[in-house]
C-alpha positions in Angstrom: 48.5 53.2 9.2 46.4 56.3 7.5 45.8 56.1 4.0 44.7 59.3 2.6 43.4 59.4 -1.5 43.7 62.2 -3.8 40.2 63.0 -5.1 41.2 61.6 -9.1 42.1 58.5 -7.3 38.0 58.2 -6.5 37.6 58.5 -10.1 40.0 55.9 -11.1 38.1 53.4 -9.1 34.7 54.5 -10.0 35.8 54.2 -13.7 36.9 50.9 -13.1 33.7 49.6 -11.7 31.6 51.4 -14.3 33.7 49.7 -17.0 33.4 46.2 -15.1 29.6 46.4 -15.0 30.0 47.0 -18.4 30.3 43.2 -19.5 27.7 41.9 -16.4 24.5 42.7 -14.9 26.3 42.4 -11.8 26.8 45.0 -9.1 30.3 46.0 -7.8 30.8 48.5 -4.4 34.1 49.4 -2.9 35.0 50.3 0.8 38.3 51.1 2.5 38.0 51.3 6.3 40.9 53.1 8.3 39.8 51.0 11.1 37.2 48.7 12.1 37.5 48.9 15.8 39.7 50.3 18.7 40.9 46.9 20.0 40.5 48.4 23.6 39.0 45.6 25.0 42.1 43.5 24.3 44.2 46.0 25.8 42.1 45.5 28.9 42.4 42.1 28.5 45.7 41.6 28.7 46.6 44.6 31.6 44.4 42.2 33.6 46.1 39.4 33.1 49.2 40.8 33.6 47.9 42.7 37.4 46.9 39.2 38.1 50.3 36.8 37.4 52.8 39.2 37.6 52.5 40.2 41.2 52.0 36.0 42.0 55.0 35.8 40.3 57.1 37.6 42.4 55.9 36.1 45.8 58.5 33.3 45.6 61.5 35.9 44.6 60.4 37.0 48.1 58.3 40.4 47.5 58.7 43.0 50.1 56.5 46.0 50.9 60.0 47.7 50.9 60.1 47.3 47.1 57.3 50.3 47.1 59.0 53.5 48.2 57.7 54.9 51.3 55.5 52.1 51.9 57.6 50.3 55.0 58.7 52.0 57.5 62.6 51.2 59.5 61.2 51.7 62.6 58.7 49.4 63.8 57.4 49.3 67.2 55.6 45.9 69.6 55.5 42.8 68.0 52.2 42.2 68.0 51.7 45.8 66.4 54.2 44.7 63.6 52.2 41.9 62.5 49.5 43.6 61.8 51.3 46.6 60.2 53.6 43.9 58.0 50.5 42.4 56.8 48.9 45.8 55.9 51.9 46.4 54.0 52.2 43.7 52.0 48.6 43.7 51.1 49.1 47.3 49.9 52.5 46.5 47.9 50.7 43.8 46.1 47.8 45.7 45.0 49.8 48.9 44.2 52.2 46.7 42.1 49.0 45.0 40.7 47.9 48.6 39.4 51.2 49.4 38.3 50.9 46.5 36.0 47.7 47.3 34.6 48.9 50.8 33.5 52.0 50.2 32.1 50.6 46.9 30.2 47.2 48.8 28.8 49.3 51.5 27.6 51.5 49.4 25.8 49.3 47.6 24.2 47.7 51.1 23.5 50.8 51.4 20.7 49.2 50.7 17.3 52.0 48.5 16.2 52.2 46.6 19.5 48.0 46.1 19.7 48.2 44.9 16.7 50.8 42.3 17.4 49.2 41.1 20.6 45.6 41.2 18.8 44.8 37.6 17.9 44.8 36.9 14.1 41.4 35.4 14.4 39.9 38.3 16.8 40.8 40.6 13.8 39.3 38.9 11.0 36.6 38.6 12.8 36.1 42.0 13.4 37.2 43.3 9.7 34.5 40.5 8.8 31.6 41.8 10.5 32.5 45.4 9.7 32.5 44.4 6.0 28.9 42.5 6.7 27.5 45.9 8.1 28.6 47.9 4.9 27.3 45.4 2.3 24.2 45.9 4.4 24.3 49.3 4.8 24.8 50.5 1.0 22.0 48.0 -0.1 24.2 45.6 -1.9 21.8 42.4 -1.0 18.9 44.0 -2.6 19.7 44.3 -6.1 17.8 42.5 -8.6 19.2 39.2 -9.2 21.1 39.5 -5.8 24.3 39.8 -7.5 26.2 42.2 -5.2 29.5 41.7 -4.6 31.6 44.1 -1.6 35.3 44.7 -2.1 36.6 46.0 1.6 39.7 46.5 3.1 40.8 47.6 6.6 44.1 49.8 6.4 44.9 49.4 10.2 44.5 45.5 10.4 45.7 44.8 6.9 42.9 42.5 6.0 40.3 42.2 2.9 36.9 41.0 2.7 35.3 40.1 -0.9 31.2 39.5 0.3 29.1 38.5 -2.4 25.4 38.0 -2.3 23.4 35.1 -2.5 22.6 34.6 -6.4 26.1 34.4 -6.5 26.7 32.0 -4.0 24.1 29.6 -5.9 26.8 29.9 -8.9 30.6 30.7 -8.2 32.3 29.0 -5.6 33.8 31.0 -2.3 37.9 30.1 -3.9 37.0 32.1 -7.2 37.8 35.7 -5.2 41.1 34.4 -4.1 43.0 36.6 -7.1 40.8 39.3 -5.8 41.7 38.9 -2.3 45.3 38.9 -2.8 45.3 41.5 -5.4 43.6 43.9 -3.2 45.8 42.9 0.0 49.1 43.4 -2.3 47.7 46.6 -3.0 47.5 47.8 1.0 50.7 46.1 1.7 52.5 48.0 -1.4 51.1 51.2 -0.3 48.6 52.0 -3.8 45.7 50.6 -2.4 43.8 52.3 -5.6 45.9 50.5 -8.0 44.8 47.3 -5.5 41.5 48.3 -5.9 41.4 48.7 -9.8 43.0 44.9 -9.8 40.9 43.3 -8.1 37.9 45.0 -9.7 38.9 43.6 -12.9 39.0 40.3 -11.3 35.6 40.2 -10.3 34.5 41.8 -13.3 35.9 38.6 -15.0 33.9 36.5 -12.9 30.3 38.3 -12.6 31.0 38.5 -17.0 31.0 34.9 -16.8 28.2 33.5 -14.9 25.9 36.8 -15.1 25.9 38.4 -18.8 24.4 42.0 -19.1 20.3 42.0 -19.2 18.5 43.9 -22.0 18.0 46.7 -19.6 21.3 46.5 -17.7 20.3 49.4 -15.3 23.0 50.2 -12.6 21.6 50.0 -9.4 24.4 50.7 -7.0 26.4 54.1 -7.2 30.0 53.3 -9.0 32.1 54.4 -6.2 34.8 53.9 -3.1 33.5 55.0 0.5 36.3 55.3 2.9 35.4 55.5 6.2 
């Protein structure tokens, strides 16, 4: 799933965060990643398990080098000769129908839709996770003043958000306070206006950061009011 945003819909979203840090000294940051990562490993992971059970599998339905055509022969000549040649045969059926399976299954699970569906839950929260971690990193977010960054990211491709906040938040609000965000931002994806997402959950942690971090006298804004999408 691409999502592609008209250039006003930037605007929208930096106008929400600019009015947000309005009522806090807080710092909001929004990211929206088309992907996090290719998942090819999984695909390998699974075309070698498949090259490795399927073929055992079909030993007891009595797997013949004659299944692979032009791989036995109807002539056959000396029996000792045959023996050899029967076991060089199957040897050769089993790995050509091992590689067989490794193709087809890797580019099945190639499919976007299908990778995603084998793709463990876990394995892609993980990886949306870390890939959030690297951008709140990246765009400075846990060097602001009071530490009192907070990251709103969301992964189009494996439908996940991530709400990071920084450590002088931590100290104060508790993790279950971005829920509303979280869901408000994921409703967003999953209804296809990720902007109007975006502006909703901004709000939300507006709210919050108002609450427990009022504006300083010199409420300077240290991170640009923006959305990356990368």
């Amino acid at each position: 799933m691409v999502i592609k945003l008209a250039p006003d819909m930037y605007e929208r979203i930096a106008t929400a965060i600019a009015e947000a840090e309005t009522h806090t000294s807080g710092e909001i940051f929004c990211v929206m990643a088309q992907q996090v990562s290719s998942y090819r490993d999984v695909s390998l992971g699974w075309a070698a398990a498949a090259a490795l059970i399927l073929p055992l599998a079909l030993i007891p339905l009595g797997m013949d080098p004659s299944w692979v055509p032009g791989l036995a022969d109807a002539w056959q000549a000396g029996h000792l000769a045959f023996t050899d040649v029967a076991v060089a045969q199957n040897l050769s059926a089993y790995a050509l129908i091992q590689a067989a399976t490794f193709i087809v299954v890797f580019l099945l699970t190639s499919i976007q839709p299908v990778r995603r569906w084998v793709t463990p839950r876990q394995v892609r929260q993980a990886r949306v996770r870390k890939a959030a971690l690297q951008q709140f990193l990246a765009h400075g977010l846990h060097v602001t003043e009071a530490r009192t960054g907070v990251l709103l990211f969301a992964c189009a491709a494996d439908r996940q958000v991530e709400v990071i906040a920084d450590k002088g938040i931590h100290s104060r609000v508790e993790p279950e306070v971005w829920a509303d965000a979280v869901q408000a931002l994921a409703q967003g994806l999953k209804a296809g206006d990720p902007v109007d997402g975006f502006q909703t959950a901004i709000g939300l942690c507006g709210d919050v950061l108002a609450r427990h971090f009022p504006p300083r006298p010199l409420n300077r804004n240290e991170i640009a009011d923006k959305l990356v999408v990368m």
